[in-house]
PDB file of N, CA, C and O in Angstrom:
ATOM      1  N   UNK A   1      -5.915   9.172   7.570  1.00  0.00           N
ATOM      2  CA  UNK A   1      -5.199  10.097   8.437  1.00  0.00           C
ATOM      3  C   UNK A   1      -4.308   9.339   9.414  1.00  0.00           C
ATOM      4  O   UNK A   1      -3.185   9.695   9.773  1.00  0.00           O
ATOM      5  N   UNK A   2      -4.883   8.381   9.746  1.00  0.00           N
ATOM      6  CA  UNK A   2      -4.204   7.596  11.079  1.00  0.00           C
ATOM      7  C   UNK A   2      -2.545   6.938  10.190  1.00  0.00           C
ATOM      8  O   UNK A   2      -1.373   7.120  10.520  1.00  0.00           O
ATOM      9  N   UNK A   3      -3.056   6.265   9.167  1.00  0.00           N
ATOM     10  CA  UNK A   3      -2.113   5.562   8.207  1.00  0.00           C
ATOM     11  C   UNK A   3      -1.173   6.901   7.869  1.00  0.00           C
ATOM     12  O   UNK A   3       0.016   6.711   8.123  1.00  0.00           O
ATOM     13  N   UNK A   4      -1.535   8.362   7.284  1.00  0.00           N
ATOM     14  CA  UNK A   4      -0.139   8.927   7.351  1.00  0.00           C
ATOM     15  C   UNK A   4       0.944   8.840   8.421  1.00  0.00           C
ATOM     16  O   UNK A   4       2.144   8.565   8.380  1.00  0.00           O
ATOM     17  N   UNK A   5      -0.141   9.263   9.660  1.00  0.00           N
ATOM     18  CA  UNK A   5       0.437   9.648  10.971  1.00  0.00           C
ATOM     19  C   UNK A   5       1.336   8.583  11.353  1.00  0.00           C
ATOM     20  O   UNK A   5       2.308   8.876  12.049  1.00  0.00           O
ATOM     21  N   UNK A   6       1.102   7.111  10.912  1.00  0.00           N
ATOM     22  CA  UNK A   6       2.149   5.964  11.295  1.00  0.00           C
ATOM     23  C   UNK A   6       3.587   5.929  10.558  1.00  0.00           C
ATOM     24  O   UNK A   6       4.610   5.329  10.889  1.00  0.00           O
ATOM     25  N   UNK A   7       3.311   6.829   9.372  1.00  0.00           N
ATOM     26  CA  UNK A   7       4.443   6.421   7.992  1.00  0.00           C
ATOM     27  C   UNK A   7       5.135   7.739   8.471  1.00  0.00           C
ATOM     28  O   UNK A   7       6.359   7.742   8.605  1.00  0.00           O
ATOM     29  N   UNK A   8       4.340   8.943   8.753  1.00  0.00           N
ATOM     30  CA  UNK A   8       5.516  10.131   9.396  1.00  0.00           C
ATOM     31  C   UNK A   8       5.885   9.797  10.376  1.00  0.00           C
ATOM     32  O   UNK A   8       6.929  10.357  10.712  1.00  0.00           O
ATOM     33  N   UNK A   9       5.230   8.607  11.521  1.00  0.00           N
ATOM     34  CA  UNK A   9       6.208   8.298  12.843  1.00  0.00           C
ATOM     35  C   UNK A   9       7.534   7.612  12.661  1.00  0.00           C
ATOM     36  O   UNK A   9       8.629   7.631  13.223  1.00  0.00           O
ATOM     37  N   UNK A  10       6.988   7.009  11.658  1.00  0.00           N
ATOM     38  CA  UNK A  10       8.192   5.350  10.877  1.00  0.00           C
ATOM     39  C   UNK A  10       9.187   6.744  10.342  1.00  0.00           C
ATOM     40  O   UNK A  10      10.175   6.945  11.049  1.00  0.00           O
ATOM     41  N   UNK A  11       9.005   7.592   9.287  1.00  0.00           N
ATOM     42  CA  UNK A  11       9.987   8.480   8.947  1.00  0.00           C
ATOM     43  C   UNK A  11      10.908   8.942   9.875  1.00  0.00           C
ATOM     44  O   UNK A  11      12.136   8.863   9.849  1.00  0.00           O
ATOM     45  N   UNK A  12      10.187   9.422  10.677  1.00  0.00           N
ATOM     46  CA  UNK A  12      10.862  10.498  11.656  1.00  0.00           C
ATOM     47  C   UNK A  12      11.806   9.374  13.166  1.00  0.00           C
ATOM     48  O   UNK A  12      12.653   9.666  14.011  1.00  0.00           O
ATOM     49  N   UNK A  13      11.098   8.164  12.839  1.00  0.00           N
ATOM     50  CA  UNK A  13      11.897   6.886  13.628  1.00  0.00           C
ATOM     51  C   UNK A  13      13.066   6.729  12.882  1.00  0.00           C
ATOM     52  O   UNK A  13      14.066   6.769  13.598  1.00  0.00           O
ATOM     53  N   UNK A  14      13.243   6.598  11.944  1.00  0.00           N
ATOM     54  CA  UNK A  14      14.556   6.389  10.753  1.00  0.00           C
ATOM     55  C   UNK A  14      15.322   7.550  10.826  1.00  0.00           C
ATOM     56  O   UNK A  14      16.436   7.459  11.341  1.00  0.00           O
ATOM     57  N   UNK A  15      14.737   9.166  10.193  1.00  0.00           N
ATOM     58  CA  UNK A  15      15.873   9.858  10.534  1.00  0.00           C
ATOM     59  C   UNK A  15      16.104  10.010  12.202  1.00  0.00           C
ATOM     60  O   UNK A  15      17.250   9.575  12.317  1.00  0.00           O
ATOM     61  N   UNK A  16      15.872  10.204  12.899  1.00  0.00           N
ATOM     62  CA  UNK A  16      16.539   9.752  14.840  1.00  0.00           C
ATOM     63  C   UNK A  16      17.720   8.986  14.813  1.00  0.00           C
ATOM     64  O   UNK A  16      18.566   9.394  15.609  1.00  0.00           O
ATOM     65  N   UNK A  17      18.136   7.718  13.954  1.00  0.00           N
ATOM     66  CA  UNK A  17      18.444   6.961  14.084  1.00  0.00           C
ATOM     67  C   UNK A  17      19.396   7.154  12.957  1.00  0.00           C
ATOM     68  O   UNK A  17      20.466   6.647  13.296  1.00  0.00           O
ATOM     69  N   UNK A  18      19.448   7.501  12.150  1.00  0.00           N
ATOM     70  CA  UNK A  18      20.501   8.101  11.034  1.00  0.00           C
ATOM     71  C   UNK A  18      21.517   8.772  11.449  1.00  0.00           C
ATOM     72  O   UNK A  18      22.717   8.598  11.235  1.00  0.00           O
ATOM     73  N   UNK A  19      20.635  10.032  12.432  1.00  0.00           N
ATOM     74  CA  UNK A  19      21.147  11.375  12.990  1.00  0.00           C
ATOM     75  C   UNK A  19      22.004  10.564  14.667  1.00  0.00           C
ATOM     76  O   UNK A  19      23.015  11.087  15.134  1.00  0.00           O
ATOM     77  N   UNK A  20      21.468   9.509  15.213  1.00  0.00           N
ATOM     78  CA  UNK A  20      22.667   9.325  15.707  1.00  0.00           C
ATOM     79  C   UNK A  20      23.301   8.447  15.833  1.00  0.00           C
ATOM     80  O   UNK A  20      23.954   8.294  16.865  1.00  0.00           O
ATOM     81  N   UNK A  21      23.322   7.679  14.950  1.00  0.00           N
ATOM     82  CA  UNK A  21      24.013   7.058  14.011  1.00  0.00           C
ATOM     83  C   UNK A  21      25.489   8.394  13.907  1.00  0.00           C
ATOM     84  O   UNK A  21      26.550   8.371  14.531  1.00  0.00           O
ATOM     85  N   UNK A  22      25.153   9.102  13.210  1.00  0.00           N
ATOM     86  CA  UNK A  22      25.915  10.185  12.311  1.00  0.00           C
ATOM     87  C   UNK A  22      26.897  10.810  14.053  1.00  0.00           C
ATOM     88  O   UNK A  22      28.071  11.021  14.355  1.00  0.00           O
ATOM     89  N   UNK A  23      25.788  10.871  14.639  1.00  0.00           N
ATOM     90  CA  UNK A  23      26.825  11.480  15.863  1.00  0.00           C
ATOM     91  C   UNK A  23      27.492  11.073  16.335  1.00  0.00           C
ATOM     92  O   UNK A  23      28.565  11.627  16.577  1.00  0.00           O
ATOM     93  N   UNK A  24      27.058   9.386  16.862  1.00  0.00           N
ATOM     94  CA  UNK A  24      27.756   8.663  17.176  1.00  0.00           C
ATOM     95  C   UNK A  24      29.514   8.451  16.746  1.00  0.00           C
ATOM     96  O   UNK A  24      30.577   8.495  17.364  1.00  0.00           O
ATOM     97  N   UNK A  25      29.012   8.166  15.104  1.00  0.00           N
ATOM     98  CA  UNK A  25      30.273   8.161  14.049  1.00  0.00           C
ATOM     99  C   UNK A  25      31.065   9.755  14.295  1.00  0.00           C
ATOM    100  O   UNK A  25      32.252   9.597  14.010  1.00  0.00           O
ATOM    101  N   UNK A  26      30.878  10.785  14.599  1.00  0.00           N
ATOM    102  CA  UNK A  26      31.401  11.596  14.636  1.00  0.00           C
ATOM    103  C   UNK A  26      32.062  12.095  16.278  1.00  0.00           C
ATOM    104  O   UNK A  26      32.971  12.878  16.554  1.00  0.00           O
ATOM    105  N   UNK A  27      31.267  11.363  17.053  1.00  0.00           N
ATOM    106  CA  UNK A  27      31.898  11.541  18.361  1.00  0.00           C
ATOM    107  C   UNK A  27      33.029  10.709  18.599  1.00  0.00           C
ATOM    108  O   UNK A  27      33.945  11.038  19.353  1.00  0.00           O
ATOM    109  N   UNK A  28      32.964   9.262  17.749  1.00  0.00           N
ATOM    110  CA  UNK A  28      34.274   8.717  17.726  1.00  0.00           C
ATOM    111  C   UNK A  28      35.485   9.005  17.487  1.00  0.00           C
ATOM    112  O   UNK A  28      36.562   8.685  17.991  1.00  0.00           O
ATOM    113  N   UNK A  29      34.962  10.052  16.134  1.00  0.00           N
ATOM    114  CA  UNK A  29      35.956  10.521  15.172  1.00  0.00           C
ATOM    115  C   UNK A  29      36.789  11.398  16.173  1.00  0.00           C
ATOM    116  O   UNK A  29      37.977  11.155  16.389  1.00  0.00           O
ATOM    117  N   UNK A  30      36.171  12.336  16.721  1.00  0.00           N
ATOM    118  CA  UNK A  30      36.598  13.201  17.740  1.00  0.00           C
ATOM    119  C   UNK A  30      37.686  12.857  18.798  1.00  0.00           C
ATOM    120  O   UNK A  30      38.713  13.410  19.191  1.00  0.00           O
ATOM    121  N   UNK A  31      36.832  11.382  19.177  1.00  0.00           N
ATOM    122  CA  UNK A  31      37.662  10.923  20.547  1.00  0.00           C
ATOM    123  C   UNK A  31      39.035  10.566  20.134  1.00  0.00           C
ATOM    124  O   UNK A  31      40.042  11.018  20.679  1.00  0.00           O
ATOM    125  N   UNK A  32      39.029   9.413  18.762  1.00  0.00           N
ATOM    126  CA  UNK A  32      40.219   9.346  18.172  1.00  0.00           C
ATOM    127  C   UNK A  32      41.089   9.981  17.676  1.00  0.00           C
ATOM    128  O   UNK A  32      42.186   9.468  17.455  1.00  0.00           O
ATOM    129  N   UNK A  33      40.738  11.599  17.300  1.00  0.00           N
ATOM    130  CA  UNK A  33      41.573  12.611  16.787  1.00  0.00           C
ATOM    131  C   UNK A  33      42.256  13.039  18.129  1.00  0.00           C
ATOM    132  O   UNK A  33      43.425  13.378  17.950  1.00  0.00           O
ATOM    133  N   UNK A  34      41.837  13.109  19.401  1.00  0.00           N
ATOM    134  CA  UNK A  34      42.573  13.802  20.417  1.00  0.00           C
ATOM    135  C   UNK A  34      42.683  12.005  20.914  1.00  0.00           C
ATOM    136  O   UNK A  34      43.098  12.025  19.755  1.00  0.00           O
ATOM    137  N   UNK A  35      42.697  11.526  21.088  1.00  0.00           N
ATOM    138  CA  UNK A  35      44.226   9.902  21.005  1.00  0.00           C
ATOM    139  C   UNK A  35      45.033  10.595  20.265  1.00  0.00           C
ATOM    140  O   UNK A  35      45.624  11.428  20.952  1.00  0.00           O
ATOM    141  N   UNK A  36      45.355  10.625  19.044  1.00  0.00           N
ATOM    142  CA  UNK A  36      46.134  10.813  18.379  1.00  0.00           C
ATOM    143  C   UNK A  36      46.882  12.015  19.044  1.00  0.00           C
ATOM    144  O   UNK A  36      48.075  12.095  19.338  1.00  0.00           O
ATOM    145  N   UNK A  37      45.814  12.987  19.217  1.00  0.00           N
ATOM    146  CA  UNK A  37      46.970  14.331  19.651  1.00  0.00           C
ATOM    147  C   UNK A  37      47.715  13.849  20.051  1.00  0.00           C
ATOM    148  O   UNK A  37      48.717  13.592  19.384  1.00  0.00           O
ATOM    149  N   UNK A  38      47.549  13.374  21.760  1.00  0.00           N
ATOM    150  CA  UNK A  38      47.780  13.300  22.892  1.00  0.00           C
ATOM    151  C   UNK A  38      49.263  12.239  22.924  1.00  0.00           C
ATOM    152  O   UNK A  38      50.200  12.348  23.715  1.00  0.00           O
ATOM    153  N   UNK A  39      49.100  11.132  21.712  1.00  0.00           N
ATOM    154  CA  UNK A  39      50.503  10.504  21.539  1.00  0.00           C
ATOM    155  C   UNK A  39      51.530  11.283  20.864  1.00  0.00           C
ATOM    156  O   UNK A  39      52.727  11.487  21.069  1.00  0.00           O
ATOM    157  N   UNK A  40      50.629  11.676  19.938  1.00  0.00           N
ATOM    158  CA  UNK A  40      51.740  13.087  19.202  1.00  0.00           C
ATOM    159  C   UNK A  40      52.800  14.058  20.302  1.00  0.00           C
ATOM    160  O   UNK A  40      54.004  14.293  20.197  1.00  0.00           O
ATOM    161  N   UNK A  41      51.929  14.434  21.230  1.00  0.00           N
ATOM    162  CA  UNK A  41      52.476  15.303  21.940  1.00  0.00           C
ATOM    163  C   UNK A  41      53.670  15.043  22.817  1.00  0.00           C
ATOM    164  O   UNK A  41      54.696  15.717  22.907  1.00  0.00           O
ATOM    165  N   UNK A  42      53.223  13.548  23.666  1.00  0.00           N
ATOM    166  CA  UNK A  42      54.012  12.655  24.204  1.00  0.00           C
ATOM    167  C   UNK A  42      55.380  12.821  23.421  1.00  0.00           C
ATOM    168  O   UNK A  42      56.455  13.262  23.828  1.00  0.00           O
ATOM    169  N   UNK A  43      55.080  12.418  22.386  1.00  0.00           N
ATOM    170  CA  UNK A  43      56.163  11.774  21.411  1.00  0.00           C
ATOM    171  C   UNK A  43      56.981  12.994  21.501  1.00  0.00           C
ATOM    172  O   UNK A  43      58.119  12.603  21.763  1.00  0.00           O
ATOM    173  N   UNK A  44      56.968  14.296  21.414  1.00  0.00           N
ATOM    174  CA  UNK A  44      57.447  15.902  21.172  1.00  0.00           C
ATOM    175  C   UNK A  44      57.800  15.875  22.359  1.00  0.00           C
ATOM    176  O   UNK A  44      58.915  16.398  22.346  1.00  0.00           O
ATOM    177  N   UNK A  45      57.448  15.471  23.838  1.00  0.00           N
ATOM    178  CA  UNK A  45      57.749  16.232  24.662  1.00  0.00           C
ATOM    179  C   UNK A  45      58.593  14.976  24.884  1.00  0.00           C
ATOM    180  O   UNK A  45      59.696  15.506  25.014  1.00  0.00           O
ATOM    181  N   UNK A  46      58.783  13.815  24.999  1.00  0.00           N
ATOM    182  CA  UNK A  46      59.817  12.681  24.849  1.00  0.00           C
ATOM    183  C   UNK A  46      61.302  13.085  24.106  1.00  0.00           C
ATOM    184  O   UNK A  46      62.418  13.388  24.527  1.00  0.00           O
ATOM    185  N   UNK A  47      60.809  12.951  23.047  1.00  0.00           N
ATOM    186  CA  UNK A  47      62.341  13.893  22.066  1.00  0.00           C
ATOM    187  C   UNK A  47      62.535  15.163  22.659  1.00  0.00           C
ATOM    188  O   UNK A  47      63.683  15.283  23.086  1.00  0.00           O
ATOM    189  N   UNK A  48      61.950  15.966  22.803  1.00  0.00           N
ATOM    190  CA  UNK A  48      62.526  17.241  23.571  1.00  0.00           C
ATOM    191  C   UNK A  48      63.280  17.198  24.591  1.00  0.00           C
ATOM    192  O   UNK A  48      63.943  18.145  25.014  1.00  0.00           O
ATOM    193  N   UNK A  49      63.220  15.964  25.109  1.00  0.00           N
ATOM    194  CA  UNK A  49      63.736  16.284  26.917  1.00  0.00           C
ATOM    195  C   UNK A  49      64.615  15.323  26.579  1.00  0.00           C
ATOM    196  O   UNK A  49      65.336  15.036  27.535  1.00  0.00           O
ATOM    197  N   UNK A  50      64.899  14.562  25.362  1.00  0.00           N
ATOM    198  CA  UNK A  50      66.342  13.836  25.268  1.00  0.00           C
ATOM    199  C   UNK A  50      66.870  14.275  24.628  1.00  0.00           C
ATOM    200  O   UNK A  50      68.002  13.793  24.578  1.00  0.00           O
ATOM    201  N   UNK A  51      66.617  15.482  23.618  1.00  0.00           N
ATOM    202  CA  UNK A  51      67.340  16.618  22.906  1.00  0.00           C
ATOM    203  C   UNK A  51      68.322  17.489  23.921  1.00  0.00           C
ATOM    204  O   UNK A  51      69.535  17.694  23.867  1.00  0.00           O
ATOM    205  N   UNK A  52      67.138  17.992  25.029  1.00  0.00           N
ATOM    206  CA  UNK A  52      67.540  18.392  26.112  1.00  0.00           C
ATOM    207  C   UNK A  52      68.800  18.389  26.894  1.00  0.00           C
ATOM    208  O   UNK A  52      69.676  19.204  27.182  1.00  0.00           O
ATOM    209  N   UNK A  53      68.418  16.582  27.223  1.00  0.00           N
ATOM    210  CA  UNK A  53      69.619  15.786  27.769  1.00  0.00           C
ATOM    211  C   UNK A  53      71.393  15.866  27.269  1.00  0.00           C
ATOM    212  O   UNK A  53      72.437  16.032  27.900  1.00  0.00           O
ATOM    213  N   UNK A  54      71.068  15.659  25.851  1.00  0.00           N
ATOM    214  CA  UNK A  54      72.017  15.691  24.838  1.00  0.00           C
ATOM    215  C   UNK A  54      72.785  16.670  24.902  1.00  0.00           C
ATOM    216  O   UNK A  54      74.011  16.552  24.900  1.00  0.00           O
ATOM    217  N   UNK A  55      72.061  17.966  24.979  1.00  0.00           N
ATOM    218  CA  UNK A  55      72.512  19.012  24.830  1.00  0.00           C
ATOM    219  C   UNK A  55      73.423  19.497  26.329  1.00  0.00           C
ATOM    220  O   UNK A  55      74.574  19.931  26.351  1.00  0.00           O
ATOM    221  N   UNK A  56      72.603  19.290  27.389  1.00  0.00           N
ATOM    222  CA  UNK A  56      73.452  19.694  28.542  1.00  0.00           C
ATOM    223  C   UNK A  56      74.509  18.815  29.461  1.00  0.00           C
ATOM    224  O   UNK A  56      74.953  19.095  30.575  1.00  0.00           O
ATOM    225  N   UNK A  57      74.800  17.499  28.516  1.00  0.00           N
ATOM    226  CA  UNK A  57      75.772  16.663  28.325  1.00  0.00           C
ATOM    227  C   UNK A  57      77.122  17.062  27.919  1.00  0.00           C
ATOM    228  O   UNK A  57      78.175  17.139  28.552  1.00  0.00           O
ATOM    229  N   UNK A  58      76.758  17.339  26.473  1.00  0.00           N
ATOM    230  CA  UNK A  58      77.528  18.500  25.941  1.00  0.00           C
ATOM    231  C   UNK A  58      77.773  19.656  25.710  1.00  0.00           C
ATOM    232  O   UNK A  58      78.225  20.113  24.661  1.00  0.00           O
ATOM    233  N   UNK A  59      77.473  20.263  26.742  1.00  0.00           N
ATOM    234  CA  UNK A  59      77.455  21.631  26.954  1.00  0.00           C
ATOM    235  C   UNK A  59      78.647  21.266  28.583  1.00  0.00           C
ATOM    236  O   UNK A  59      79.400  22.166  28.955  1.00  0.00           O
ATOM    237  N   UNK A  60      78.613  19.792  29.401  1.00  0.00           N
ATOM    238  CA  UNK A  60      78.824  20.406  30.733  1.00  0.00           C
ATOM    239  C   UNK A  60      80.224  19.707  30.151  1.00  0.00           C
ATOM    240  O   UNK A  60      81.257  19.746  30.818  1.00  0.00           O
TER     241      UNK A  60
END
């Protein structure tokens, strides 16, 4: 009985450690997907406001 109880602790020690493992890897994923936004957006609101520029250049 004692000997299961060590091999389900050892189990249940491994998946813990899988699982955040797994979160870990997925909280990264996360952080790096909104980096990415966040230059994306830059980048849109950069060209926009020299589109902008362009435009009320030639417009004046």
């Amino acid at each position: 009985a004692a000997r299961q109880r060590g091999v389900a602790l050892v189990l249940v020690l491994w998946v813990l450690v899988l699982l955040s493992i797994a979160t870990g890897t997925y909280a990264l994923m996360v952080r790096m997907d909104r980096l990415e936004a966040n230059a994306l957006l830059a980048g849109t609101q950069a060209r926009l406001s020299a589109e902008a520029g362009v435009n009320l250049v030639s417009v004046a």
